[in-house]
C-alpha positions in Angstrom: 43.2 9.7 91.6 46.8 10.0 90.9 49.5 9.7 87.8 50.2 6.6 86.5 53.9 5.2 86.3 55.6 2.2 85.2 55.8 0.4 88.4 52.1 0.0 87.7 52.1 -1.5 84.2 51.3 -4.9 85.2 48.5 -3.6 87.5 47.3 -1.9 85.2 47.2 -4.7 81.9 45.7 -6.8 84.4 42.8 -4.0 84.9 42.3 -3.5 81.1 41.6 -7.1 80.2 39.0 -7.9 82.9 37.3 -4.1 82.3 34.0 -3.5 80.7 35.5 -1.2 77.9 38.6 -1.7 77.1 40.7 -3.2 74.4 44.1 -4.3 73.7 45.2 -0.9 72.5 45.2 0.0 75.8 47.9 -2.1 77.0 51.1 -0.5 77.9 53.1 -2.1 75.4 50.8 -0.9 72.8 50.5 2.8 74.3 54.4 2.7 74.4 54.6 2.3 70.4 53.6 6.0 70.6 55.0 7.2 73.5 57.6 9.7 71.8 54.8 11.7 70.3 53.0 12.6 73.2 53.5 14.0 76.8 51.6 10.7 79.0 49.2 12.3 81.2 47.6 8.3 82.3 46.0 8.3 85.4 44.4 5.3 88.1 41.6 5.6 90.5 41.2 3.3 93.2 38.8 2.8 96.0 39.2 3.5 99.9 40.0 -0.5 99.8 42.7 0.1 97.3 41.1 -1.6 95.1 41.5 -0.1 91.3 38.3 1.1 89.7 39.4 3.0 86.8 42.1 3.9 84.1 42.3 7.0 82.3 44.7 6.7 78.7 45.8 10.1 78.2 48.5 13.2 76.8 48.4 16.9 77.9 49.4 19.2 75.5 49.9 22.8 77.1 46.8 23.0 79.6 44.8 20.5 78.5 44.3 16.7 78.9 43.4 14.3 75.8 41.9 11.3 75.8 45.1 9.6 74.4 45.7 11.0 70.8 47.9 7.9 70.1 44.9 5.7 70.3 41.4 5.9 68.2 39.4 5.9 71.4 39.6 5.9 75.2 37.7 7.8 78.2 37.4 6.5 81.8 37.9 2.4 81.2 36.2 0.7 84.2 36.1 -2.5 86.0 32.8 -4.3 84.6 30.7 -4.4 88.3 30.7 -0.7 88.4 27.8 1.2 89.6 26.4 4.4 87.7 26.2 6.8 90.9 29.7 5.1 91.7 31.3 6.0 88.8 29.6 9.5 88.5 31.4 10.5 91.9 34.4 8.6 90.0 34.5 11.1 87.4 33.5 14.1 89.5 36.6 13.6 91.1 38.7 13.3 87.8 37.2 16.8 87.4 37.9 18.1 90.7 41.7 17.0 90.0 42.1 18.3 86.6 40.8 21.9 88.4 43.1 21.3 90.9 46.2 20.8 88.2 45.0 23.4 86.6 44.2 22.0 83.6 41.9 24.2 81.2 40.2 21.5 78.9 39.5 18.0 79.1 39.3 16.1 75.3 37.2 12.9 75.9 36.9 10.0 73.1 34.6 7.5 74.8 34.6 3.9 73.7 32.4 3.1 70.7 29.8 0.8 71.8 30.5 -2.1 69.6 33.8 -2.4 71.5 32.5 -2.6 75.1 32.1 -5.9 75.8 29.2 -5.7 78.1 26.7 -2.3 77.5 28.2 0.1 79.4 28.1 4.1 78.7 27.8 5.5 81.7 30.4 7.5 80.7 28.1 9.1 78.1 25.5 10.0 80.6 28.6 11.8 83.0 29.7 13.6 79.8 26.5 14.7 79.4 25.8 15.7 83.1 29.1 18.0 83.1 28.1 20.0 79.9 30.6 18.7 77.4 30.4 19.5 74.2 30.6 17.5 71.0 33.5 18.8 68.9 34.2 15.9 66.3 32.6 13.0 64.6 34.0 10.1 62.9 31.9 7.9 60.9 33.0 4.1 60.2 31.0 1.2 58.6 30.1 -1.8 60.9 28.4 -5.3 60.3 26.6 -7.0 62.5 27.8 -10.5 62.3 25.6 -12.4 64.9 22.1 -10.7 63.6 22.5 -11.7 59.9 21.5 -15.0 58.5 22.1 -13.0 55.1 24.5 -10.2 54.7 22.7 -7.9 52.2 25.9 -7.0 49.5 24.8 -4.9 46.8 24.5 -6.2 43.0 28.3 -4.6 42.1 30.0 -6.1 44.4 28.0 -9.3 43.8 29.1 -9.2 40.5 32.8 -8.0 41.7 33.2 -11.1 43.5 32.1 -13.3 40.9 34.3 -11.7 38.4 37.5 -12.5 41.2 36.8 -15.8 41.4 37.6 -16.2 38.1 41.5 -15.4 38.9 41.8 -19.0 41.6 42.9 -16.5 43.9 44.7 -17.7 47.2 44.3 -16.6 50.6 47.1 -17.1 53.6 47.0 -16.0 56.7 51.2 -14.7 56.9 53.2 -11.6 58.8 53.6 -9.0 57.4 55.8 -8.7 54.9 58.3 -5.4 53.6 57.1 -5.8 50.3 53.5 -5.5 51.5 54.7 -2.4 53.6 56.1 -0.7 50.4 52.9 -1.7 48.3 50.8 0.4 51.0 52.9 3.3 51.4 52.9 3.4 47.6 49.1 3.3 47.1 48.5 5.7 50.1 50.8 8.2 48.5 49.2 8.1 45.0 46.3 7.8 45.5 45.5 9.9 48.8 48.0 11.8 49.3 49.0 10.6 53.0 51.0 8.0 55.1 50.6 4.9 57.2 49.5 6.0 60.8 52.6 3.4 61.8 56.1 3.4 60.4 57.6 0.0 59.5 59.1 -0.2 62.9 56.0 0.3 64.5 53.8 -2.6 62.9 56.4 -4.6 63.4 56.6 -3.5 67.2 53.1 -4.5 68.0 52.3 -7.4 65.3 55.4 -9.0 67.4 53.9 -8.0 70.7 50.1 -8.8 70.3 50.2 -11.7 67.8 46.7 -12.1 69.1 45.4 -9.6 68.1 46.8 -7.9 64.7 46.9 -10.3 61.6 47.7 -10.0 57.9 45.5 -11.9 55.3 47.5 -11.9 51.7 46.0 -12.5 48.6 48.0 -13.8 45.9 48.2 -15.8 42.3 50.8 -18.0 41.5 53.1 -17.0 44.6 52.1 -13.3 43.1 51.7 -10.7 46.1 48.1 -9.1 45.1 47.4 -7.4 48.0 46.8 -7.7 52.0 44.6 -6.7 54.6 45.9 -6.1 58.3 43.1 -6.7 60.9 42.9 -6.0 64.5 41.1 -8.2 67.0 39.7 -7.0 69.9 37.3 -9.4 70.9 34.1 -8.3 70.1 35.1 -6.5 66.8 37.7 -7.4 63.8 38.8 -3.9 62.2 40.4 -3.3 59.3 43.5 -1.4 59.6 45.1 -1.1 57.0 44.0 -2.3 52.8 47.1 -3.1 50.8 46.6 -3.2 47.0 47.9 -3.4 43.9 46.9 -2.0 40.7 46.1 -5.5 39.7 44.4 -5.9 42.6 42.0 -3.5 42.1 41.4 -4.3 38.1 40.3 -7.8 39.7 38.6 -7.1 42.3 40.8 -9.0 44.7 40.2 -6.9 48.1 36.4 -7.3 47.0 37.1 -11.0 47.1 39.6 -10.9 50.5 36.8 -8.8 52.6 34.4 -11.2 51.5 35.9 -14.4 52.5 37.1 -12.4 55.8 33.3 -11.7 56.8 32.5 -15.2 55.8 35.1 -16.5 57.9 34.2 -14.4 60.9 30.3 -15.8 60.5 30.7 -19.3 60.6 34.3 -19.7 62.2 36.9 -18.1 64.9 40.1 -16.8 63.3 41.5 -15.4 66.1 38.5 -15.3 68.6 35.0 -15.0 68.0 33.6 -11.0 67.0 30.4 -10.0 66.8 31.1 -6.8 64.5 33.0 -6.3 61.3 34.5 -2.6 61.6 36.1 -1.4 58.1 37.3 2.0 60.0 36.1 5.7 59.7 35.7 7.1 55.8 35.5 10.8 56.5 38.7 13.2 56.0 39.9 14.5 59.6 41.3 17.7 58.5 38.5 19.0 57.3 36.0 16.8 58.3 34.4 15.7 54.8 32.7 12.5 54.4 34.7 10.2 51.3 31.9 9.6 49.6 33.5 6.5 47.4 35.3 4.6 50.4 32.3 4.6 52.6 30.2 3.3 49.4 32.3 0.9 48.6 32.5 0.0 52.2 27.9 0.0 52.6 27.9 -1.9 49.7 28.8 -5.1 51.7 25.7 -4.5 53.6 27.9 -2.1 56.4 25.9 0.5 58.3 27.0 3.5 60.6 28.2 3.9 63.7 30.1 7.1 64.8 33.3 7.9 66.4 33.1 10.8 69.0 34.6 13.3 70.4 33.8 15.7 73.1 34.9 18.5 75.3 34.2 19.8 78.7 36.1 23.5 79.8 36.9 23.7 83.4 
């Protein structure tokens, strides 16, 4: 096990994209969009064929090692053939080394299931095995494309969609525009209080980097910007990231209408790849953890259920 550096970038994109778990975020160039927040504590495992077998996305802050804190998950990501008593002694010796650096804590956010793209949690049985500890819990709303014939929405938003369809609404797939920038910050400022996660420059950075992946779906009347929805791809999943909207927009039900054509889309069609989950993100309040009651209703109301975001710890 040793620290990763940039002569190993290409290496190591090569590694994420034929790995069991991982995901475009963990691509250099995405993981560099961030890199001035956080001290990079990345490491790689190889074999005794040098051979890689494992990444590690991470930060230290003081004594301890994160799971990357730029990113929404992470953990140990692993080449797909990987045996379970293989990658046990894998991630004994990631805590033999962390001893040896005298690091104090290790913060672990494994990979959400739904974004593995085989099943794969051996890293939840290791976690488990070396006493960590759960210390946080996101919750998110996920449908399962593939296993509905019927999406189950409830009779409001029914009735919400109907009402939209009224308006002859238009849909385009565009980039992302400045004035759909300032028409999110705006709405996240009134009406919660808080910011983007990216600046400007940042969305930019990585739509222009990973056009395959990040996409922006405006709706509009009349050439009329109404609001927008930026998704990630990541294969297996399309995720919300960020819900632009106007105050028209929501007197007329036009995100109603936008999700709904986007999880129609994804069932019968690719837009960007095939997914077998529709992720609308977490709805609880990190800081303190509260559940938002109204944005994960309005979320379960087009049939979503729960999955859970997690976060553990293991002391050394």
């Amino acid at each position: 096990m040793g620290k990763y550096y940039d002569q190993c970038a290409e290496e190591w994109n090569k590694f994420i994209y034929s790995s069991v778990n991982g995901t475009f975020l963990f691509d250099r160039k995405y993981m560099k969009n961030g890199e001035h927040k956080f001290i990079d504590f990345s490491s790689v495992i190889y074999d005794n064929k040098d051979n890689l077998v494992c990444v590690f996305p991470a930060n230290t802050i003081d004594n301890d090692v994160w799971s990357h804190q730029g990113l929404t998950y992470g953990g140990l990501i692993y080449k797909n053939n990987l045996k379970t008593p293989e990658f046990m002694k894998i991630f004994d010796l990631v805590i033999s080394k962390l001893k040896l650096w005298n690091v104090k804590k290790l913060i672990y956010k494994p990979v959400p299931y739904i974004y593995r793209n085989e099943p794969c949690e051996s890293d939840l049985y290791a976690l488990y095995k070396f006493n960590a500890k759960l210390i946080n819990r996101d919750i998110s709303t996920v449908i399962n494309l593939k296993n509905n014939t019927f999406i189950d929405y409830s009779e409001r938003k029914q009735r919400n969609i109907l009402k939209a369809k009224k308006y002859n609404f238009e849909i385009k797939s565009t980039n992302i525009s400045w004035t759909m920038w300032l028409m999110l910050e705006k709405s996240l400022l009134e009406r919660h209080d808080t910011k983007p996660t990216h600046t400007w420059e940042q969305i930019i950075y990585l739509s222009d980097n990973f056009p395959n992946n990040i996409a922006t779906h405006s709706i509009l009347i009349d050439k009329e910007l109404y609001g927008a929805i930026i998704m990630y791809y990541t294969g297996n999943v399309g995720h919300i990231q960020y819900v632009i909207s106007s105050e028209k927009a929501r007197e007329n039900h036009a995100i109603d209408f936008l999700i709904d054509w986007l999880i129609q889309k994804y069932k019968t069609s690719a837009l960007l790849g095939y997914c077998k989950y529709f992720d609308f993100g977490i709805s609880n309040e990190r800081n303190p953890n509260k559940l938002n009651e109204g944005l994960i209703t309005f979320k379960e109301e087009f049939g979503g259920t729960s999955i859970c975001y997690d976060t553990y710890q293991i002391d050394m």
